[in-house]
C-alpha positions as CSV (number, residue, x, y, z in Angstrom):
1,X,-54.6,56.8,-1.3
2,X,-53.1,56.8,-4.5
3,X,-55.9,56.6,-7.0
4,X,-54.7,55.2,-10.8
5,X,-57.7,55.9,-13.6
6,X,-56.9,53.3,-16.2
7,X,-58.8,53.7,-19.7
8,X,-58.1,51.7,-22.0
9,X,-57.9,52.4,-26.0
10,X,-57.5,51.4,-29.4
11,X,-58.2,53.5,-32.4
12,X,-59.8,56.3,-29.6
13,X,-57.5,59.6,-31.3
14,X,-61.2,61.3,-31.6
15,X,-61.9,61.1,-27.8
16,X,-59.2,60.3,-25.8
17,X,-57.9,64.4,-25.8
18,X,-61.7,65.2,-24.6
19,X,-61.6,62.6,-22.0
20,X,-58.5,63.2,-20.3
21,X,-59.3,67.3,-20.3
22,X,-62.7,66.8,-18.6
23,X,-60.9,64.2,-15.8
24,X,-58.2,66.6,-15.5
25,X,-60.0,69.6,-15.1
26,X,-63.6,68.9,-13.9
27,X,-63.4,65.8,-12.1
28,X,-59.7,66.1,-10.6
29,X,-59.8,69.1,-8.8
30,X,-62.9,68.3,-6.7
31,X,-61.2,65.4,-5.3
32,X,-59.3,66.3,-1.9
33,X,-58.4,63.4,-0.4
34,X,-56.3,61.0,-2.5
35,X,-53.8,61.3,-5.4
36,X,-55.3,61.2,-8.6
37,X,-53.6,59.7,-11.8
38,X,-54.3,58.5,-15.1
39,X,-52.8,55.7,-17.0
40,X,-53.9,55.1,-20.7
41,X,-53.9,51.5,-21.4
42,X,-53.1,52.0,-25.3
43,X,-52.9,48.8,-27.6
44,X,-50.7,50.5,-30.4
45,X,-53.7,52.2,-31.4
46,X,-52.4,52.8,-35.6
47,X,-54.9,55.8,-35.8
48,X,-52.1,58.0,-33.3
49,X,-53.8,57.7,-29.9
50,X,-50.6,57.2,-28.3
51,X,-49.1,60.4,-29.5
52,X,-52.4,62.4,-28.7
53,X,-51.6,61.2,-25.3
54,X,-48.1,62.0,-25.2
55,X,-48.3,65.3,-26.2
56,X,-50.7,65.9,-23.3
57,X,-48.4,64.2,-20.5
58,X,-46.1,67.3,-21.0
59,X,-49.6,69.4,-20.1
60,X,-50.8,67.1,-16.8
61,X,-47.7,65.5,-14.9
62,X,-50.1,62.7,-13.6
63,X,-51.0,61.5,-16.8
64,X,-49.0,58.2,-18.3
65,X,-49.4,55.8,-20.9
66,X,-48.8,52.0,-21.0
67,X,-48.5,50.3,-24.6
68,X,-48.5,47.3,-25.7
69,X,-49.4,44.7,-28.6
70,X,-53.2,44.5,-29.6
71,X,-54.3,41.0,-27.2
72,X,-57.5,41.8,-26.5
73,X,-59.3,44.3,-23.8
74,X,-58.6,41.7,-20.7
75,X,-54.8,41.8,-21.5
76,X,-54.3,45.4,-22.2
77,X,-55.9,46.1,-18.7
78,X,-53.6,43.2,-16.7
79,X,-50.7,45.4,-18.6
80,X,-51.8,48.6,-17.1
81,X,-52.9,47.6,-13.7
82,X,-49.9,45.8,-13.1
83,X,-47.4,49.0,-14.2
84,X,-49.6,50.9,-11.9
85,X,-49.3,49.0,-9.0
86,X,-45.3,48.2,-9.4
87,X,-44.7,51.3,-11.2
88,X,-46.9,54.0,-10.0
89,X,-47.3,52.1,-6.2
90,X,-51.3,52.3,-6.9
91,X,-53.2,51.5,-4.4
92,X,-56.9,51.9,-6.0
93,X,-57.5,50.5,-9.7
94,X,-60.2,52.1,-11.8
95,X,-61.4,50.9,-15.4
96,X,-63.2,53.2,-17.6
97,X,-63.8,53.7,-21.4
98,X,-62.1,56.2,-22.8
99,X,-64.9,57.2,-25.1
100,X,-66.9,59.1,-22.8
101,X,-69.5,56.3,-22.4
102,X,-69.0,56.0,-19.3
103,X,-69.3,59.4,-17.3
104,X,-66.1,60.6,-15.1
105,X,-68.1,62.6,-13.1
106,X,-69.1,59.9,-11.4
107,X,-65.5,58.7,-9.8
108,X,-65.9,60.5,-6.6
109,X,-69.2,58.6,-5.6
110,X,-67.1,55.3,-6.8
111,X,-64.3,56.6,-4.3
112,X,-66.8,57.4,-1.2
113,X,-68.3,54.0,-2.1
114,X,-65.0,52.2,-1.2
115,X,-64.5,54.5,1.8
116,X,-67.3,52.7,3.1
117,X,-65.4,49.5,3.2
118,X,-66.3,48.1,-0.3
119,X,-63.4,46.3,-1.8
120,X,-65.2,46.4,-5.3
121,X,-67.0,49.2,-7.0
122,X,-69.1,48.5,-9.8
123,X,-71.3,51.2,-11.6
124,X,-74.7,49.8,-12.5
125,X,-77.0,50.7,-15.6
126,X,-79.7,48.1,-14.3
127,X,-80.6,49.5,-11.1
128,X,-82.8,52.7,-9.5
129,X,-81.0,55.6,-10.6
130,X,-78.9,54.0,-13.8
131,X,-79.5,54.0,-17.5
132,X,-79.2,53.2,-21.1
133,X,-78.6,55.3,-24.2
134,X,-82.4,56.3,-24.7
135,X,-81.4,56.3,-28.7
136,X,-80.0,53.0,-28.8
137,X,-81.4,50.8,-30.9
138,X,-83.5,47.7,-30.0
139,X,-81.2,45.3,-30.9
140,X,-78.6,46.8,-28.6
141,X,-80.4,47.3,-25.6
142,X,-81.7,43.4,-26.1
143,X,-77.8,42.4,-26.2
144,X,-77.0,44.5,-23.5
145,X,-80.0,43.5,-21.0
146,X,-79.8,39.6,-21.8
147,X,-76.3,39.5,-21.1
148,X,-76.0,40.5,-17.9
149,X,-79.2,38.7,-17.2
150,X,-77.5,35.8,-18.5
151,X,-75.2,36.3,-15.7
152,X,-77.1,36.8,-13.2
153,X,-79.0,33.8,-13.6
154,X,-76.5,31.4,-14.5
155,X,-73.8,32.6,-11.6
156,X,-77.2,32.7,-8.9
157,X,-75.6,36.3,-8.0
158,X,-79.1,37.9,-8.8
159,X,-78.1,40.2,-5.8
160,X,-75.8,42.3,-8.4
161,X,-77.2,44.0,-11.1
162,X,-74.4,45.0,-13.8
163,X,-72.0,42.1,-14.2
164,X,-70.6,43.5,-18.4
165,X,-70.2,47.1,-17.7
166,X,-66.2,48.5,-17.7
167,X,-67.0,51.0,-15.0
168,X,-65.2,49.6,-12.1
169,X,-62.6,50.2,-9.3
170,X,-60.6,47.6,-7.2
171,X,-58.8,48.0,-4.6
172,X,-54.9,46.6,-4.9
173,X,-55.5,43.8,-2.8
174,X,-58.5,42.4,-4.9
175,X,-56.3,42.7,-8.3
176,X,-53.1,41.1,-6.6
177,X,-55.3,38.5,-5.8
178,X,-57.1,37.4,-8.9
179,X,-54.4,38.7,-11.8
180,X,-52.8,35.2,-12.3
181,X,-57.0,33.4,-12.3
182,X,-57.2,36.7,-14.8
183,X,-54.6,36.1,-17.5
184,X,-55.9,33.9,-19.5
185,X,-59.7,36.2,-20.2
186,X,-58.0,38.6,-23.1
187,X,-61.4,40.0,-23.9
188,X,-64.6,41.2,-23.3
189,X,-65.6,38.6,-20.7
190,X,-62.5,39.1,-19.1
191,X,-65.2,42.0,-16.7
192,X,-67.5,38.9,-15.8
193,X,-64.2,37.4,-14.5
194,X,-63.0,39.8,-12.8
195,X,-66.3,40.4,-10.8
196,X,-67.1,36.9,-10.5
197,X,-63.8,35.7,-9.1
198,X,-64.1,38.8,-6.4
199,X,-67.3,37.4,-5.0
200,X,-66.5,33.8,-4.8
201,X,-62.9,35.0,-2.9
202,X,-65.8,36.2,-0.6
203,X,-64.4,40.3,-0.7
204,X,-67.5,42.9,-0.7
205,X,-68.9,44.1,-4.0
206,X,-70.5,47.5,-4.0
207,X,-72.8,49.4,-6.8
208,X,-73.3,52.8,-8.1
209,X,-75.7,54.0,-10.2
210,X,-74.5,55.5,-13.4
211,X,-76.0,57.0,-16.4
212,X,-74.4,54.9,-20.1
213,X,-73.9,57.5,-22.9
214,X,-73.7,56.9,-26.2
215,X,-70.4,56.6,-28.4
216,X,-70.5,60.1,-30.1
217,X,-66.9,60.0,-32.2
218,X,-65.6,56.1,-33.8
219,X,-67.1,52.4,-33.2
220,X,-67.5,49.6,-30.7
221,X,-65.3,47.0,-31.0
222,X,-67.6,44.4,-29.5
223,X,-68.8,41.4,-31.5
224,X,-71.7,40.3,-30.6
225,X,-72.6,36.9,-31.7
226,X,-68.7,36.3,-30.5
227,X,-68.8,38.2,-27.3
228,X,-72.4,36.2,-26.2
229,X,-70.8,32.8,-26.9
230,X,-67.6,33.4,-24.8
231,X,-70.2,35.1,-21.6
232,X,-72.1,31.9,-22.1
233,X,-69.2,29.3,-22.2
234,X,-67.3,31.5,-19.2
235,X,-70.6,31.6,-16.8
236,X,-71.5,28.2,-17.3
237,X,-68.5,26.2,-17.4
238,X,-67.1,27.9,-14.3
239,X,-70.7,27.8,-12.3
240,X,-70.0,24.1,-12.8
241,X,-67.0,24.1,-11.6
242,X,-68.3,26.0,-8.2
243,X,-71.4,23.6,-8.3
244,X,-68.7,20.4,-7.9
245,X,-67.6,21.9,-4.9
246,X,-71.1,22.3,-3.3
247,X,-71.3,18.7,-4.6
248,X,-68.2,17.5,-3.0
249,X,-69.1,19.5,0.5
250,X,-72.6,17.4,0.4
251,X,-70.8,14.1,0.0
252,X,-68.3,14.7,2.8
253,X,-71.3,16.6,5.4
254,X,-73.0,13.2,4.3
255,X,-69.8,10.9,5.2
256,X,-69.6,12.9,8.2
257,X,-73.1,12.6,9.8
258,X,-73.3,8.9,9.3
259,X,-69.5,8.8,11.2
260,X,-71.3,11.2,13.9
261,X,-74.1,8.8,14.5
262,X,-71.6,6.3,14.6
263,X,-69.7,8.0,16.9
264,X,-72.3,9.2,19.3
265,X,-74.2,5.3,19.3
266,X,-70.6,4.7,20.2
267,X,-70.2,6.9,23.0
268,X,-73.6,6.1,24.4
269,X,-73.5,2.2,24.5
270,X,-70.4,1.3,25.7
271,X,-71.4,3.4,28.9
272,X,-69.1,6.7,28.3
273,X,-71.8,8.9,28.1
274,X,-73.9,7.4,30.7
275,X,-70.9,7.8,32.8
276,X,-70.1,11.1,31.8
277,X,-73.9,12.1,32.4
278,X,-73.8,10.1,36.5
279,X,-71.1,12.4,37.3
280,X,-72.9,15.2,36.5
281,X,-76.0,14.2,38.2
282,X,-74.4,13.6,41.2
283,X,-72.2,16.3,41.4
284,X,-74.7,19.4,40.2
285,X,-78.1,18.5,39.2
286,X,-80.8,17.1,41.3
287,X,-83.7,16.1,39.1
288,X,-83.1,12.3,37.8
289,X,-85.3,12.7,35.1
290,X,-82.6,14.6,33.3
291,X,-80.6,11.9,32.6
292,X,-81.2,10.6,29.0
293,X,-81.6,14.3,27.9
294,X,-78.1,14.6,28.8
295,X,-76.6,11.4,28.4
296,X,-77.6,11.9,24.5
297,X,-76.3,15.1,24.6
298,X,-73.0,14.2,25.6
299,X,-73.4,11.5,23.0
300,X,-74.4,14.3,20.4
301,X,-71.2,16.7,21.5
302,X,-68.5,14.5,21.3
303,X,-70.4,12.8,17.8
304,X,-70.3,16.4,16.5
305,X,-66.2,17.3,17.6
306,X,-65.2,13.5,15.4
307,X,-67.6,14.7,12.3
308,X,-65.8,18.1,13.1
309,X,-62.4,17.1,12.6
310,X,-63.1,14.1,9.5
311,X,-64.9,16.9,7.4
312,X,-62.0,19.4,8.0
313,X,-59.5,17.1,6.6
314,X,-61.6,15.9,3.6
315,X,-62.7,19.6,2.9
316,X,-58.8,20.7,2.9
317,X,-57.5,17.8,0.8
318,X,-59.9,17.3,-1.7
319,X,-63.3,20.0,-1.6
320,X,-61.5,23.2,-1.8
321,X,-58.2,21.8,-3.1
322,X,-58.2,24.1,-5.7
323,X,-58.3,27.3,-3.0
324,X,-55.1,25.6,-2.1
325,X,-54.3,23.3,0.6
326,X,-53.2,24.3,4.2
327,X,-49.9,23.0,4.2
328,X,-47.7,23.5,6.9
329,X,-48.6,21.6,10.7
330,X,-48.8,24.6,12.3
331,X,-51.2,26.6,9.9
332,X,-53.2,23.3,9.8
333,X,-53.5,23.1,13.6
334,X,-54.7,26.6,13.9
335,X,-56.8,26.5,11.1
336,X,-58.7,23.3,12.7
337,X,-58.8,24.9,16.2
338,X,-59.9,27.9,14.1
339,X,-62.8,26.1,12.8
340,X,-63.9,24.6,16.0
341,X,-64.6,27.8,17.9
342,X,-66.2,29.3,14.4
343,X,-68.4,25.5,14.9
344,X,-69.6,26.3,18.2
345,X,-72.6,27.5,16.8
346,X,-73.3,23.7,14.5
347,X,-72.3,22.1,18.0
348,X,-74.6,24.2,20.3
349,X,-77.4,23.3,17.2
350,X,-76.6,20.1,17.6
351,X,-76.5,19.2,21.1
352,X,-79.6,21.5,22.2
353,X,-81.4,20.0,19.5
354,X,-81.4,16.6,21.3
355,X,-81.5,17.9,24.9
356,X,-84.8,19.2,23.5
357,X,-86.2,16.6,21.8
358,X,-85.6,13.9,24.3
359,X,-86.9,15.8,26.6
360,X,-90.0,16.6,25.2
361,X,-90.2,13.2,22.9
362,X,-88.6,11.2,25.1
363,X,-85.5,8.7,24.3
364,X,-87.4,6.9,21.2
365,X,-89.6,8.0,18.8
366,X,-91.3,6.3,16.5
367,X,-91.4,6.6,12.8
368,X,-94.1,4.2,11.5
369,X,-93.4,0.9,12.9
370,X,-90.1,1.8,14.0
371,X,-88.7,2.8,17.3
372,X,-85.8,5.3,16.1
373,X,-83.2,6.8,19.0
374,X,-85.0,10.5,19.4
375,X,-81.2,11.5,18.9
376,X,-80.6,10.2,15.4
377,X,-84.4,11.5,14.3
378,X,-83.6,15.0,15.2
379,X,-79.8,15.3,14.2
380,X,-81.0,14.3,10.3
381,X,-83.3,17.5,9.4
382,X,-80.7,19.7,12.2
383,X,-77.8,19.1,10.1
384,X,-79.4,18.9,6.9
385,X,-80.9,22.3,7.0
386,X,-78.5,24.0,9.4
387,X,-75.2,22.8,10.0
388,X,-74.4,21.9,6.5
389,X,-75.3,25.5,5.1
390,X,-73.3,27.0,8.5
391,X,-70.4,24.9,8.0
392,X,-70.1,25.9,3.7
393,X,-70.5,29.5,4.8
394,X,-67.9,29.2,7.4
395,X,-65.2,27.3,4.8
396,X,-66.2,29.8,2.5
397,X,-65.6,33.0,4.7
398,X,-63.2,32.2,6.8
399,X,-61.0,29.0,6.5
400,X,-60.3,28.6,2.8
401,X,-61.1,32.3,2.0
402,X,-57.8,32.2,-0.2
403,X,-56.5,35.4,0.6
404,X,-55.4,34.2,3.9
405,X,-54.5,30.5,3.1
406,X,-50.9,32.3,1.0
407,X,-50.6,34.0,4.3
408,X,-50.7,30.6,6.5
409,X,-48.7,28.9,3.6
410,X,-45.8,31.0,3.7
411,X,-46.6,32.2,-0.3
């Protein structure tokens, strides 16, 4: 693979020579198996960073440099990434500072890492085998630990443990993906993005530990009272906007288990099921007393395929509209059949849940004074607590997972 290092500077003439000689000649050479590069993402740095750089690329032929007006961290990396896909024809992405911070003897466990199937490398200062600057002060270790717990709380993602660090690498396919969702994060939070909108596009995040120095030569250029109030406004507003869509999916699995019950009382009292259920008898099974076991569960199957169907068409057009919409008849037709073989686990739930509990309860149960179809009792707490999670992780994974939808769209 064609691997494209991507540091990004301003104002870094003090490190960026020692950075790219120790990638060049310490870390580079031990790496065998892909093409190594490095593309300085330079924001007209006035202090002569670009030249420092320039002057080298006649020393290390992979070496380049990608400059452009001062817009913020976000947007100098969207610059860089994108001339090293359509330029370079990149086909892993890596973010790193370029003041030695971050250590670039740790890109080969970053690489091996993806090897493994990881679309999304992230080094981690939180977790066994990570660290801090032992000499920073309290204040900065405060800053730096309530951030990302920030984070981690707000987004539910406790799972990850570094969501602010700049230590990444992406695979093309994951920054193809997100860059247009990207453009509009020009700073610092523009890492929480990037991470955040990998996991909820459902690709596979990976950590490695790594060890954060401390800046020996020039200054951050974080603000932090500034840099907290954007993480907080980003993680919030958009954990609302991934909560509506939770909110949305309960209001149509609600629609669609009262139009199940419907269905299936349906199916059951005008005689279909009952039918359905003689023929059966007859023809294969012997013992009479399995007849309301599977006359419900008839009822419960084809109750199950209707709610099937009405919550696929409600999900597409309005619940994940903003994944975008399956368009065309034929990619809507496949998706739907799509989802009904990925529902055969909700339907087998469903339907063995009744055959069970009619069998055992009988036809009627009674709750208090009420005599309640055994049918309707068990399907409530079934589909509440696991067909409605089964189904969201299936729309998630697998029918809107947006990567595919441009695929079926003809994007």
């Amino acid at each position: 693979m064609k691997v494209v290092l991507v540091p990004a500077t301003y104002n870094e003439k003090g490190n960026i020579e020692k950075f790219i000689s120790i990638v060049e000649e310490e870390v580079f050479p031990h790496i065998k198996d892909h093409e190594m590069h490095i593309l300085v993402a330079d924001d007209n740095s006035p202090d002569g960073t670009a030249d420092v750089v320039r002057t080298l690329m006649k020393k290390y032929k992979n070496l380049d440099i990608s400059s452009g007006e001062k817009k913020g961290l976000g947007a100098a990396y969207l610059r860089a990434m994108s001339f090293a896909i359509e330029k370079m024809n990149a086909d892993v992405l890596i973010s790193i500072d370029a003041d030695l911070q971050h250590d670039p003897h740790s890109i080969p466990a970053f690489l091996e890492k993806l090897a493994k199937g990881y679309d999304v490398v992230t080094g981690t200062r939180y977790s066994e085998g990570g660290s801090m600057p032992k000499n920073w002060p309290l204040y900065r270790k405060i800053l730096s630990v309530g951030a990302n717990t920030l984070v981690r709380v707000i987004t539910g993602r406790i799972a990850l443990h570094d969501w602010t660090g700049g230590f990444r690498a992406y695979k093309k396919e994951v920054f193809l993906k997100e860059r247009e969702k990207l453009k509009s994060y020009s700073g610092y939070t523009f890492q929480v993005a990037a991470l955040y909108k990998s996991v909820l596009d459902g690709f596979k995040v990976g950590e490695v530990p790594i060890h954060f120095y401390s800046r020996k030569v020039g200054d951050s250029k974080i603000a932090p009272i500034e840099y907290i109030y954007n993480l907080f406004k980003y993680v919030v507003i958009e954990r609302i906007k991934e909560l509506k869509r939770v909110v949305k999916f309960l209001i149509v699995g609600g629609s669609g288990f009262i139009l199940q019950t419907t269905v299936q009382e349906i199916i059951i009292r005008v005689g279909i099921a009952t039918f359905i259920a003689s023929l059966l008898i007859s023809n294969s099974i012997s013992h009479a007393s399995t007849f309301d076991e599977l006359r419900d569960t008839i009822g419960a199957f084809f109750g199950a395929e209707t709610a099937i169907i009405c919550n696929f068409m409600f999900n597409n057009f309005w619940t994940f509209k903003d994944t975008g919409k399956i368009k065309e008849n034929r990619s809507l037709l496949y998706r739907l059949l799509k989802f009904n073989l990925t529902s055969v686990g909700a339907i087998l739930i469903q339907s063995l849940s009744v055959y069970m509990a009619v069998k055992f309860l009988g036809p009627t149960v009674k709750i208090d004074s009420f005599g309640i179809p055994t049918r309707i009792a068990v399907l409530f707490p079934a589909i509440i607590f696991l067909v409605i999670p089964l189904n969201y992780l299936i729309y998630n994974k697998i029918i809107w997972k947006t990567q595919y939808l441009k695929k079926y769209n003809g994007k």
